[in-house]
N, C-alpha and C positions, 0 to 999 in steps of 0.2 A: 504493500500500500504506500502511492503516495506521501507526503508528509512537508503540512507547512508551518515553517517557524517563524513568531512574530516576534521582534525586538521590542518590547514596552517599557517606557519610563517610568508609568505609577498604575495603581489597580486600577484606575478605571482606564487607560490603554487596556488592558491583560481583556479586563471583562469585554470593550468592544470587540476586539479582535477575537475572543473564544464567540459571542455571537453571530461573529460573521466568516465563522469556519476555521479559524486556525486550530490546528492540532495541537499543540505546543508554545511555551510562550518563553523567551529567555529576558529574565527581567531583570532589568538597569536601573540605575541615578546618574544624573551627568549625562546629558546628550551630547552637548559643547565638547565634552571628553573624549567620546568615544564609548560612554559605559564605564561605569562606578560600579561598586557593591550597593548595592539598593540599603537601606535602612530597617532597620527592629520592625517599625512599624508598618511597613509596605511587605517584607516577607510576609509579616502572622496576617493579614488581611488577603493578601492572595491563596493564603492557605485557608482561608473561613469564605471566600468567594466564586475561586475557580473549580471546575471541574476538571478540566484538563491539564495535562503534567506542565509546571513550571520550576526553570531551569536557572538559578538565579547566578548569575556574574559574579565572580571575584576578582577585584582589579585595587587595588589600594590606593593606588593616583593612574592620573594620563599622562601621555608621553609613551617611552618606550617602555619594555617587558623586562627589563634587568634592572631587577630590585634587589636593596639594601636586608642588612639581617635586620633591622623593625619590620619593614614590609612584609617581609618574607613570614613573622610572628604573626603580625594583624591577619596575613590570609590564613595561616593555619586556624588559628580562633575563626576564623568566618566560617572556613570551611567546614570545622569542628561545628562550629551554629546551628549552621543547615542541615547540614546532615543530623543533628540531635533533633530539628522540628519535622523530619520525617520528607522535607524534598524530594523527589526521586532522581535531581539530576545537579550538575550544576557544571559551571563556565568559568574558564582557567588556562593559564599560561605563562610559565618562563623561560624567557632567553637569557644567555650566558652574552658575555664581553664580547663574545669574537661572534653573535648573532646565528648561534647553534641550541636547539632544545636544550637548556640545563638538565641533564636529567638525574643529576643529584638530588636535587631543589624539586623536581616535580616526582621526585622519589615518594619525598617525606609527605610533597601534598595527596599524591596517591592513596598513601597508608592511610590519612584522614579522612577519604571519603566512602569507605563502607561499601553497601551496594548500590552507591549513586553512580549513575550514569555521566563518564566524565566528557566533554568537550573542549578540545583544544581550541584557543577561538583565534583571531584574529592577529594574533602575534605569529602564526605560522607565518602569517605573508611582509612579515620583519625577517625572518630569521633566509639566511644565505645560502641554505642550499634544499630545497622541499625536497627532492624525494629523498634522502637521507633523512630527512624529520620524520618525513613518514614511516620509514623503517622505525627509527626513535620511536615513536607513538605506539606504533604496532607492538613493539615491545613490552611499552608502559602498560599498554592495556585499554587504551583509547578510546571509548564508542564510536567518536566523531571527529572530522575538524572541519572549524568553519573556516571557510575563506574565497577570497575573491580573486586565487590564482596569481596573488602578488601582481595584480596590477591596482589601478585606480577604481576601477568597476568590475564585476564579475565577467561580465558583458567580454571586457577587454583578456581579462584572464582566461577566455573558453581555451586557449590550447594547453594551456598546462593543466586548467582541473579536468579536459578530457584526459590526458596524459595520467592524471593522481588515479582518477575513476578505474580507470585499467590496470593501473599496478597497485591497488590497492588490496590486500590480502586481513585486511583488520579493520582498520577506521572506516566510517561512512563517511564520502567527501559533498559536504554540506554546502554549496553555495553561498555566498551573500555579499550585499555591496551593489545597489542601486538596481536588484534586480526586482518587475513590475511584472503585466498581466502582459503588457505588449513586447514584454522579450522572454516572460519565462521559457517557453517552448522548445527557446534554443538549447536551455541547461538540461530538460527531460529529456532533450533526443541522444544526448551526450551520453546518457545512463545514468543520470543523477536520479536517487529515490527522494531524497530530503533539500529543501530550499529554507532559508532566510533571509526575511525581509524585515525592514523596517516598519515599509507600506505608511510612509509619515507624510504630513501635512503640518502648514503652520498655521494654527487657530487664534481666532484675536481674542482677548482681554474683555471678563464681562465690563470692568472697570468704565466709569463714566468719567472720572476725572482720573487725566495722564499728566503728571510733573516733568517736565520738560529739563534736559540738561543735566538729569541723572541715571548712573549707569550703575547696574548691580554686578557689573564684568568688566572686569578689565582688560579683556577684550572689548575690538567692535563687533558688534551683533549686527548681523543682516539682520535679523527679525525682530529688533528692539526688544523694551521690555513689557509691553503690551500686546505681544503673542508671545504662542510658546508652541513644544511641539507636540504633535498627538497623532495618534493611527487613526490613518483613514477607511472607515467601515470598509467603504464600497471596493477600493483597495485591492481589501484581504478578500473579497469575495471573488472580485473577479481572477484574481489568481488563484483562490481555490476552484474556482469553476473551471479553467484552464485543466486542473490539477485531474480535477475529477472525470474530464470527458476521455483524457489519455488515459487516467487507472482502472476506464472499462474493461 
């Protein structure tokens, strides 16, 4: 079967996207990031809301995947976290110095997560040489890796994740990175079982009064601070329909 995974920010992303077909949800904080560890509060609410397996991120900061020994602590407790409130999955990844699977480092996080279902996520398409990670993973024990074939968009990456999909003997090579309803088709003919998407939109601010000339980032924001971002129903639907007419 098929399988589509939504990227969500807070439970109510998780909830639209479960009623507009997604399989699966891998839930974040920090969009601007890339994906944060979600919070105390946003885990235990998707666990009292969702019905469908949610797969929550562990990332300590943004930036790159080679992390410090606190980092390295704060993920083990996180991981320890989730897996003690009964998650079935969770999302992970580190790179060493020289931009190769640590896999000392994802030794230890290994041993912490029980029978959860692990994903390598988006640091594979950092690290320097994929089909050797892959082998790495395969190793580890892997469910999955997410990735966009180490280009800018999945889209761009189809020859190496057709490449992953064929030598893959462990992991399931999971797409994602700007992939929608009007290119999926191209990652299912590849042999891809499982997708991730975003499927995001930026929504405005119920807010009537906007203060002008103040930033809550220091960054600049293309979307200001009266939108933000959120899953778009229609979206997830139409790429599960995509999904569903090929998994006849």
């Amino acid at each position: 079967m098929l399988k589509l995974e939504i990227c969500c920010y807070s439970t109510s992303c998780a909830l639209a996207a479960q009623e507009a077909g997604a399989d699966r949800i891998e839930l974040s904080a920090g969009p601007l990031e890339g994906g944060l560890t979600p919070s105390i509060g946003a885990l235990q609410q998707v666990l009292q809301c969702l019905s469908i397996p949610v797969h929550p991120i562990v990332r300590p900061r943004g930036g790159d995947f080679c992390y410090n020994k606190r980092e390295l602590e704060t993920m083990k407790s996180d991981i320890s976290y989730i897996n003690e409130m009964g998650f079935p999955g969770v999302s992970l990844g580190i790179l060493n110095e020289e931009g190769k699977v640590d896999m000392l480092r994802m030794r230890q996080l290994m041993a912490l997560t029980g029978k959860m279902e692990v994903t390598f996520h988006r640091a594979f398409d950092m690290c320097c040489d994929p089909l050797n990670a892959l082998q790495q993973l395969t190793d580890l024990g892997v469910k999955r890796i997410l990735t966009s074939g180490q280009q800018s968009s999945a889209e761009l990456g189809l020859p190496l994740l057709k490449e992953l999909v064929q030598a893959s003997r462990g992991p399931i090579i999971m797409p994602g990175a700007g992939i929608r309803g009007s290119n999926i088709s191209k990652f299912l003919d590849i042999g891809v079982k499982e997708v991730h998407s975003s499927a995001g939109k930026s929504v405005p601010s119920k807010m009537i009064y906007h203060k002008a000339g103040v930033s809550m980032s220091s960054e600049d924001r293309e979307i200001g601070e009266y939108t933000y971002y959120s899953v778009d129903p229609e979206l997830v639907e139409s790429m599960k329909g995509v999904m569903t007419l090929i998994d006849r």
